[in-house]
N, CA, C and O of each residue as an XYZ file, in Angstrom:
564
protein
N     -10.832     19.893      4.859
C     -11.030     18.861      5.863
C      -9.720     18.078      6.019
O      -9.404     17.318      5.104
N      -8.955     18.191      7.062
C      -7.668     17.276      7.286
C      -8.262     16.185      7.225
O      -9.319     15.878      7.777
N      -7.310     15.287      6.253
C      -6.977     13.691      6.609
C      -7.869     13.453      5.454
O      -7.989     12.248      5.232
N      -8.510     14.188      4.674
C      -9.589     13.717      3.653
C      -8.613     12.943      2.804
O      -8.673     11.713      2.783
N      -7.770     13.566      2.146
C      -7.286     12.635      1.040
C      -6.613     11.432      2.004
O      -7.176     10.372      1.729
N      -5.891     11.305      2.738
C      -5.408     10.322      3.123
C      -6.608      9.285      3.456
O      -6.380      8.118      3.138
N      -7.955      9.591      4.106
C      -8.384      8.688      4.127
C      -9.607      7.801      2.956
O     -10.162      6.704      3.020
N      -9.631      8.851      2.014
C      -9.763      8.232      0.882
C      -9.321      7.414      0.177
O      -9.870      6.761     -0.710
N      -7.609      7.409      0.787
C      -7.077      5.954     -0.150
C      -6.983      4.990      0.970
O      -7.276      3.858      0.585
N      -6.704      5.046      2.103
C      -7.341      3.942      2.772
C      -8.619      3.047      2.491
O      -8.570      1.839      2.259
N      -9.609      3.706      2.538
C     -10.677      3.511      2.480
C     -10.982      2.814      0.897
O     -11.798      1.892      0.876
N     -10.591      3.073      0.092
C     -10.138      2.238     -1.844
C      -9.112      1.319     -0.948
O      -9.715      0.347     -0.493
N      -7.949      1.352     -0.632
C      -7.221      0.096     -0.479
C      -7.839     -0.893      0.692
O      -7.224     -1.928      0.949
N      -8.626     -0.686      1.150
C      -9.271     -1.417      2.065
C     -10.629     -2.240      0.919
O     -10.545     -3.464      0.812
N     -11.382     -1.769      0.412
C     -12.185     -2.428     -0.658
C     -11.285     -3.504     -1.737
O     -11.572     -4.693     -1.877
N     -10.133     -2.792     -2.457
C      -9.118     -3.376     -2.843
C      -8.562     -5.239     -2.244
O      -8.624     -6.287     -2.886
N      -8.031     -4.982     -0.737
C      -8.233     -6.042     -0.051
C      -9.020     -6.757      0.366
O      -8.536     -7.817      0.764
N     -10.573     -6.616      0.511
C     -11.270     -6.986      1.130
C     -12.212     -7.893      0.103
O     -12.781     -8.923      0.465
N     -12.267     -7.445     -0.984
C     -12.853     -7.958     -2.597
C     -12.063     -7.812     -3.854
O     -12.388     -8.481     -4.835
N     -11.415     -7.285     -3.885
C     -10.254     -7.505     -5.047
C     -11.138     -6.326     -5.710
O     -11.261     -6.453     -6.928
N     -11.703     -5.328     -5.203
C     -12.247     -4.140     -6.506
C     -11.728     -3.272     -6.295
O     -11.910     -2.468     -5.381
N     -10.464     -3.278     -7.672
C      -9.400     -2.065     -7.930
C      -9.624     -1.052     -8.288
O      -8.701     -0.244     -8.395
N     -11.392     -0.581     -8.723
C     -11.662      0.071     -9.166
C     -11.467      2.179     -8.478
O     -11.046      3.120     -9.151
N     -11.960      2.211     -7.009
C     -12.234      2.536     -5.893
C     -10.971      2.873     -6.052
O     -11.058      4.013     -5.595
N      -9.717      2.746     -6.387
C      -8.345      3.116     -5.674
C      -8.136      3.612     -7.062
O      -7.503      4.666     -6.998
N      -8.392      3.305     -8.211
C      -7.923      4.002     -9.797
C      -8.187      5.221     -9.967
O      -7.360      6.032    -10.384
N      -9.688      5.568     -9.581
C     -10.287      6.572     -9.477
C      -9.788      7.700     -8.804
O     -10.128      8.847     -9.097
N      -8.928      7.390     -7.839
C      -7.617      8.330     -7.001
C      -6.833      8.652     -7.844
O      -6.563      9.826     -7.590
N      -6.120      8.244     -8.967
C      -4.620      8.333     -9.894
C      -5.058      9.112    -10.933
O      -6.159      9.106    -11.483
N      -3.929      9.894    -11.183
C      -4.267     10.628    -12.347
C      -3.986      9.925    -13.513
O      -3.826      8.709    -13.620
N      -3.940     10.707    -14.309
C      -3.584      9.975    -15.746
C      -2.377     10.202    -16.118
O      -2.026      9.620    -17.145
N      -1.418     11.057    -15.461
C       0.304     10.883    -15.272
C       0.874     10.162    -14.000
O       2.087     10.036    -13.834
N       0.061      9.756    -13.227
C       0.301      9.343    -12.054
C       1.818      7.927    -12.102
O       1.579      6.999    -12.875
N       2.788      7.872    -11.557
C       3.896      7.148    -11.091
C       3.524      6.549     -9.893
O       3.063      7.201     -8.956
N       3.729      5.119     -9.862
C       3.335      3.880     -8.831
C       4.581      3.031     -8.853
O       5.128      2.469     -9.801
N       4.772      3.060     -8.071
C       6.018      2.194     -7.217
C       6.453      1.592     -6.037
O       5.887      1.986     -5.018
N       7.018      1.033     -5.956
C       7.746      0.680     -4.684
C       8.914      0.153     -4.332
O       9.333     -0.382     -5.359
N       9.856     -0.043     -3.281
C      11.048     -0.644     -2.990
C      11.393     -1.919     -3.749
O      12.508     -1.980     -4.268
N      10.462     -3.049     -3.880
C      10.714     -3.969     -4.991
C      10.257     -4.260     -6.288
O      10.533     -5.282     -6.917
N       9.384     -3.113     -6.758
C       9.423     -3.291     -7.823
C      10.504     -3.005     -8.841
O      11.227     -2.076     -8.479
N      10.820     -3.525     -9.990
C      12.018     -3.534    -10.774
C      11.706     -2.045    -12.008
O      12.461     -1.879    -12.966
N      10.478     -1.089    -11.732
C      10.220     -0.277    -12.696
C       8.902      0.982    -11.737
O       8.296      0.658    -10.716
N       8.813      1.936    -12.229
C       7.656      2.700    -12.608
C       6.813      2.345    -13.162
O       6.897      1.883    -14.300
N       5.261      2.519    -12.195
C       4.290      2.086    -13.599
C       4.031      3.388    -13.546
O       4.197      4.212    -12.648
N       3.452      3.497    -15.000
C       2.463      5.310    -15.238
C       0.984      5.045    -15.783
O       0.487      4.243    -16.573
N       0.529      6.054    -15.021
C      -0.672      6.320    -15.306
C      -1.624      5.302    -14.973
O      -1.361      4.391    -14.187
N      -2.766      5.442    -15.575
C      -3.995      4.588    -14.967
C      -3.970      3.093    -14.920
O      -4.153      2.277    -14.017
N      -3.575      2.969    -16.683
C      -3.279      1.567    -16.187
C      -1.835      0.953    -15.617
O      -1.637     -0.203    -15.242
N      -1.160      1.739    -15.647
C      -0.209      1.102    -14.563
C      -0.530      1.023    -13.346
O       0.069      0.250    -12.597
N      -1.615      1.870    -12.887
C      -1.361      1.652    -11.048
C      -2.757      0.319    -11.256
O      -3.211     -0.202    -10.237
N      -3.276     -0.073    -12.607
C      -4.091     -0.624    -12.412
C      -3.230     -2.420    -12.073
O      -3.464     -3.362    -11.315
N      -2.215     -2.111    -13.116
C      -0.947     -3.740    -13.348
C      -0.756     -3.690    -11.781
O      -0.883     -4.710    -11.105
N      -0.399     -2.286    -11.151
C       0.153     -2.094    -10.046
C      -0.530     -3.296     -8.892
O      -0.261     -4.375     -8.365
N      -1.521     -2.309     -8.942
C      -2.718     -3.080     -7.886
C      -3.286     -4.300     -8.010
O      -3.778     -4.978     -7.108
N      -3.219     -4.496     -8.896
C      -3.882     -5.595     -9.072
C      -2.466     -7.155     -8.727
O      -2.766     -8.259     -8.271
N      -1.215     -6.754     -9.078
C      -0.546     -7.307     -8.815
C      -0.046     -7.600     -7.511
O       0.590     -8.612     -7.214
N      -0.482     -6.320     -6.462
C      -0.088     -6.448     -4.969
C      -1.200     -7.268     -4.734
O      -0.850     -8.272     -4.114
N      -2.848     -7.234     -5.073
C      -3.463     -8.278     -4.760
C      -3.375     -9.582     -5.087
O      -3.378    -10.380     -4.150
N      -3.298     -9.983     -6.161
C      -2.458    -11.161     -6.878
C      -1.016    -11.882     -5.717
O      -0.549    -13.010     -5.879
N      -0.678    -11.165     -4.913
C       0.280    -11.626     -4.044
C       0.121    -12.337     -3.224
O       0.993    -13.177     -3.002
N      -1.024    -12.290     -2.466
C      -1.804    -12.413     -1.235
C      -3.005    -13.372     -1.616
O      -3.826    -13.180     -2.512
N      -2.947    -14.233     -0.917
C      -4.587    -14.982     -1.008
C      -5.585    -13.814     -0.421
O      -6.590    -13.326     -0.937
N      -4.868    -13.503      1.010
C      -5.810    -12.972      1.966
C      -5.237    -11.645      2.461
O      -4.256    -11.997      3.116
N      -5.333     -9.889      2.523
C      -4.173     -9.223      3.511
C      -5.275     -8.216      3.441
O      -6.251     -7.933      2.745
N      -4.563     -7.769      4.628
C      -5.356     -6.279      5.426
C      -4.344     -5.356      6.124
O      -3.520     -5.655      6.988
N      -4.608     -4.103      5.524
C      -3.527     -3.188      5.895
C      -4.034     -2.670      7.467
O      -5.202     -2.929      7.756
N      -3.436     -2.159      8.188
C      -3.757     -1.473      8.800
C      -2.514     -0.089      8.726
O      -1.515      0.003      8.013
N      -3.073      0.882      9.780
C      -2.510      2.259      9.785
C      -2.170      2.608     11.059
O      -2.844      3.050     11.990
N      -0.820      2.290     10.930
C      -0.710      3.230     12.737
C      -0.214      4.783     12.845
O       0.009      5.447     13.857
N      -0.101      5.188     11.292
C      -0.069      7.005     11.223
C      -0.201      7.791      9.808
O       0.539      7.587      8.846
N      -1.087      8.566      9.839
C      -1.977      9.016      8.817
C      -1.119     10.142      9.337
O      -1.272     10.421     10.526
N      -0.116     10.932      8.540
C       0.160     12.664      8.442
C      -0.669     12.892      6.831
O      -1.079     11.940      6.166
N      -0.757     13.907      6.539
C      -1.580     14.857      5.627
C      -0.497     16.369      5.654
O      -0.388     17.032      6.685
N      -0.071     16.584      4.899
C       0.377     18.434      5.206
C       0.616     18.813      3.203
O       1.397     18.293      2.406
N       0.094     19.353      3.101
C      -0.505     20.013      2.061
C      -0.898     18.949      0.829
O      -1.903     18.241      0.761
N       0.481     19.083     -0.359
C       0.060     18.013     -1.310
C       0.318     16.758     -1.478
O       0.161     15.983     -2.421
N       0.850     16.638     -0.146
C       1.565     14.929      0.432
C       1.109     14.219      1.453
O       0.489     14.842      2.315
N       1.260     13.045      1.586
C       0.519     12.147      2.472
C       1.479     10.910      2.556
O       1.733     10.231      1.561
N       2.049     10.629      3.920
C       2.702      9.608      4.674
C       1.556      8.864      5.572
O       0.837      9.471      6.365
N       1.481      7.187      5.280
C       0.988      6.601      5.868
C       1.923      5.638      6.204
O       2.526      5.036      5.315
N       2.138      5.396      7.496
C       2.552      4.481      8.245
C       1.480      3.288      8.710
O       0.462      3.337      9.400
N       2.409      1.797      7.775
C       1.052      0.886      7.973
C       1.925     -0.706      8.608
O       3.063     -0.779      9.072
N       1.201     -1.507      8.466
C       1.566     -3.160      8.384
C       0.147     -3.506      7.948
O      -0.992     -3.055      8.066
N       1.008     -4.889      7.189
C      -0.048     -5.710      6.234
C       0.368     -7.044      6.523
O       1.409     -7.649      6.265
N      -0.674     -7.364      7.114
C      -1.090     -9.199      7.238
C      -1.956     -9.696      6.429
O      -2.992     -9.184      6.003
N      -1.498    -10.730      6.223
C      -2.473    -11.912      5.438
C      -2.048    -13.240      5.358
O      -1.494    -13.802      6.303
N      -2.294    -13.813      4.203
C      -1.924    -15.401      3.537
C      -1.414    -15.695      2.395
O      -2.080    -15.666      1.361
N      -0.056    -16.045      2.444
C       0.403    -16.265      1.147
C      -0.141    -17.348      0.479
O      -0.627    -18.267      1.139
N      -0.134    -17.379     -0.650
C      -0.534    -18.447     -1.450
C      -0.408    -20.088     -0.777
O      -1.281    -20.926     -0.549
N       1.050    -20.108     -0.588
C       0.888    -21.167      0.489
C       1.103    -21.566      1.745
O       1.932    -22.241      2.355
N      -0.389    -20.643      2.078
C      -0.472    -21.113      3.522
C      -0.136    -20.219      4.073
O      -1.000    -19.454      4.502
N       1.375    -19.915      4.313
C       1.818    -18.871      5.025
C       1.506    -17.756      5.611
O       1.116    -16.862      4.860
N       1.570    -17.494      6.929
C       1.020    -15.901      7.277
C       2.214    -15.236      6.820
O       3.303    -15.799      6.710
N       1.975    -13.962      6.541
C       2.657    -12.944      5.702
C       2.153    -11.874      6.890
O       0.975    -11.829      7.243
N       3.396    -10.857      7.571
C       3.357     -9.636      8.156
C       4.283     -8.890      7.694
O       5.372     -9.449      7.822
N       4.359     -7.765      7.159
C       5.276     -6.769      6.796
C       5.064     -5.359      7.115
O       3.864     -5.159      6.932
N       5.599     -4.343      7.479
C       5.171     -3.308      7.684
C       6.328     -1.828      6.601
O       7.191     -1.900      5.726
N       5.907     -1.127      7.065
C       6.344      0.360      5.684
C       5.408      1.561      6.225
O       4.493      1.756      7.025
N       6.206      2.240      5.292
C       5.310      3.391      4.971
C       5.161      4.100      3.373
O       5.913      3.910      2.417
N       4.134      4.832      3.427
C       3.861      4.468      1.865
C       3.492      6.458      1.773
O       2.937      7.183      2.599
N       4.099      6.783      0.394
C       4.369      8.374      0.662
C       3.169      8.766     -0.832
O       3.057      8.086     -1.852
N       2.587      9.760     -0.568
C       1.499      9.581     -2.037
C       1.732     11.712     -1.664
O       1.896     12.490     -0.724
N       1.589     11.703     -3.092
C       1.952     13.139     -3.811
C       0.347     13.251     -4.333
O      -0.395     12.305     -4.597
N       0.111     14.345     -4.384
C      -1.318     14.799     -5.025
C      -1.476     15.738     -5.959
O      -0.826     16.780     -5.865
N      -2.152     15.582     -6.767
C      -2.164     17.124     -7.719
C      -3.542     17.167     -7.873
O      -4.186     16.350     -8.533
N      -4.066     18.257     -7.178
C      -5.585     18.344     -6.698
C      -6.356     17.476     -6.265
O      -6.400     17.690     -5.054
N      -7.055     16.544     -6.521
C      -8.094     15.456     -6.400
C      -7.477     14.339     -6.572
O      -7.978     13.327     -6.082
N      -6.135     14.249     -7.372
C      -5.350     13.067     -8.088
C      -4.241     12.771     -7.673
O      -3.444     13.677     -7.429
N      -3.835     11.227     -7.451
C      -2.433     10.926     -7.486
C      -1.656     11.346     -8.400
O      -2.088     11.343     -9.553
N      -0.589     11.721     -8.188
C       0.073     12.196     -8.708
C       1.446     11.208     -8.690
O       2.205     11.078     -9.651
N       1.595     10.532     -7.361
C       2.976      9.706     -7.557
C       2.277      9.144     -6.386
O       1.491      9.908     -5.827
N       2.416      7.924     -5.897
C       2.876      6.407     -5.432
C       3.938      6.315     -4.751
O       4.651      5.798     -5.611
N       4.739      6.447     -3.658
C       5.879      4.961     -3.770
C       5.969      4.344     -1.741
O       5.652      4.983     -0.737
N       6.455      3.093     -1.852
C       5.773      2.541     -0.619
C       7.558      1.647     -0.253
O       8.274      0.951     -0.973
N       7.674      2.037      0.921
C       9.053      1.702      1.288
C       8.444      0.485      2.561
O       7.582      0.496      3.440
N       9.641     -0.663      1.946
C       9.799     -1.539      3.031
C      10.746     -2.388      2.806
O      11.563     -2.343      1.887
N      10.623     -3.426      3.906
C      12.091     -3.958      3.730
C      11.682     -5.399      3.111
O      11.176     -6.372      3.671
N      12.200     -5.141      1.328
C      11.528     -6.704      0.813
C      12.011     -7.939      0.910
O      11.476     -8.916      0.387
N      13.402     -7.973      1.815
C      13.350     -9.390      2.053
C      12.619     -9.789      3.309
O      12.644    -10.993      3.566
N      11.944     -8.961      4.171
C      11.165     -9.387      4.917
C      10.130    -10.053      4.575
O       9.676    -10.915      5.326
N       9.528     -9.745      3.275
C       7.870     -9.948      2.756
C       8.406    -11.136      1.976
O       7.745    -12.166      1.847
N       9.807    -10.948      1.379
C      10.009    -12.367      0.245
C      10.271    -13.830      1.486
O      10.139    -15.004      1.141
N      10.522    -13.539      2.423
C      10.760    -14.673      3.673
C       9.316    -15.013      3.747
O       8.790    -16.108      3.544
N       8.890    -14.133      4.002
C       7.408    -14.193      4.481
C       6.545    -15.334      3.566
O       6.141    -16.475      3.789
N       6.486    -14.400      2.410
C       5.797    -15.274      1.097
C       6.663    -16.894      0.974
O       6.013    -17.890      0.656
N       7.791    -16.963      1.192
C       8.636    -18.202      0.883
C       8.330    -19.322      2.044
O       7.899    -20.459      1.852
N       8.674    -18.690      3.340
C       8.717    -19.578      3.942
C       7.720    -19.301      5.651
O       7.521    -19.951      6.676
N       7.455    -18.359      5.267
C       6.542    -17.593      6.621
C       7.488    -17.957      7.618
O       7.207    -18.975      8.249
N       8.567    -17.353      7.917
C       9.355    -17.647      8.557
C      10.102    -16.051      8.922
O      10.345    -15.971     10.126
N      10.442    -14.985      8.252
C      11.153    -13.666      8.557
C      10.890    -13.402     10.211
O       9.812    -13.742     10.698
N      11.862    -12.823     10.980
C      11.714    -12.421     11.702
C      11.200    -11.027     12.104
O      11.320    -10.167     11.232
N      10.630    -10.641     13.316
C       9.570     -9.122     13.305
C      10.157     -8.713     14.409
O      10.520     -9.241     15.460
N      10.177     -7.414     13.840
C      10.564     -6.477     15.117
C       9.143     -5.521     15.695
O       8.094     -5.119     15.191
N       9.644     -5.462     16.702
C       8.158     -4.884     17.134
C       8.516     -3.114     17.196
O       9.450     -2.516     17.730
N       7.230     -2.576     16.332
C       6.485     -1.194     15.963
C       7.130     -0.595     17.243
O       7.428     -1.130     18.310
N       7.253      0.675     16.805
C       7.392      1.731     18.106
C       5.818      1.578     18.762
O       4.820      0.947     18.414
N       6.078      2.325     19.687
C       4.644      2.463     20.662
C       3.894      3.533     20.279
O       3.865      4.450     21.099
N       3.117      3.721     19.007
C       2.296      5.220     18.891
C       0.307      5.028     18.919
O      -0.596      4.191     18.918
N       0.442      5.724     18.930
C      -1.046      5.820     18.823
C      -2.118      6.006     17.583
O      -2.459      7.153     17.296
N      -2.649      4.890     16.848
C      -2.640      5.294     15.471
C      -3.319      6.993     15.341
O      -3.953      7.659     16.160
N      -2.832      7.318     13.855
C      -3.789      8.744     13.805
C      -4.840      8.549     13.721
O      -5.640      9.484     13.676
């Protein structure tokens, strides 16, 4: 079924945001699984790292919701093209956008990592102030 795994982790990172239950998105990672991203200062591994992981991107946000403007799928990899709004702790609206690349090894994450540009999100969180460029024109998948 195309798009299954991709929209399986949507669908966990959307519960993730919506109630803080990290559980739903762990259950994706293997138990060698690598989680990362552009600002983090390390690799986490394995379960409970993507658990520090996640739980720490929620910990960021009072309030955020991803959305997806492109879901590719082609064999054991998956590119999602997203932006994430919410509320920083204070106050602040927070918009950032990326894309986030996930490796699979059968049923399981296998690797994590999510590219964006972090002084956009550290403006954001600081002073809700970064400036936005506006998305190409696509059609989400």
């Amino acid at each position: 079924m195309a798009m299954e795994r991709a929209q399986r982790f949507v669908d966990a990172l959307a519960r993730l945001e919506e109630n803080g239950d990290v559980e739903p998105l762990l259950e994706l990672f293997g138990d060698d699984a690598q989680v990362s991203n552009v600002a983090a200062r390390r690799t986490f591994h394995g379960k409970d790292g993507a658990r520090y992981f996640w739980r720490e991107y929620k910990g960021m946000l009072r309030q955020v919701k991803s959305t997806f403007r492109n879901m590719i799928e082609a064999g054991d990899r998956v590119a999602l093209e997203w932006e994430s709004s919410g509320t920083a702790h204070n106050g602040a609206a927070v918009d950032y956008e990326g894309v986030s690349i996930i490796e699979w090894d059968g049923e399981r994450i296998s690797r994590f990592y999510a590219y964006f540009d972090p002084r956009v999100l550290g403006q954001e969180l600081s002073l809700g102030t970064a400036p936005r460029s506006e998305p190409p024109a696509t059609a989400p998948a």
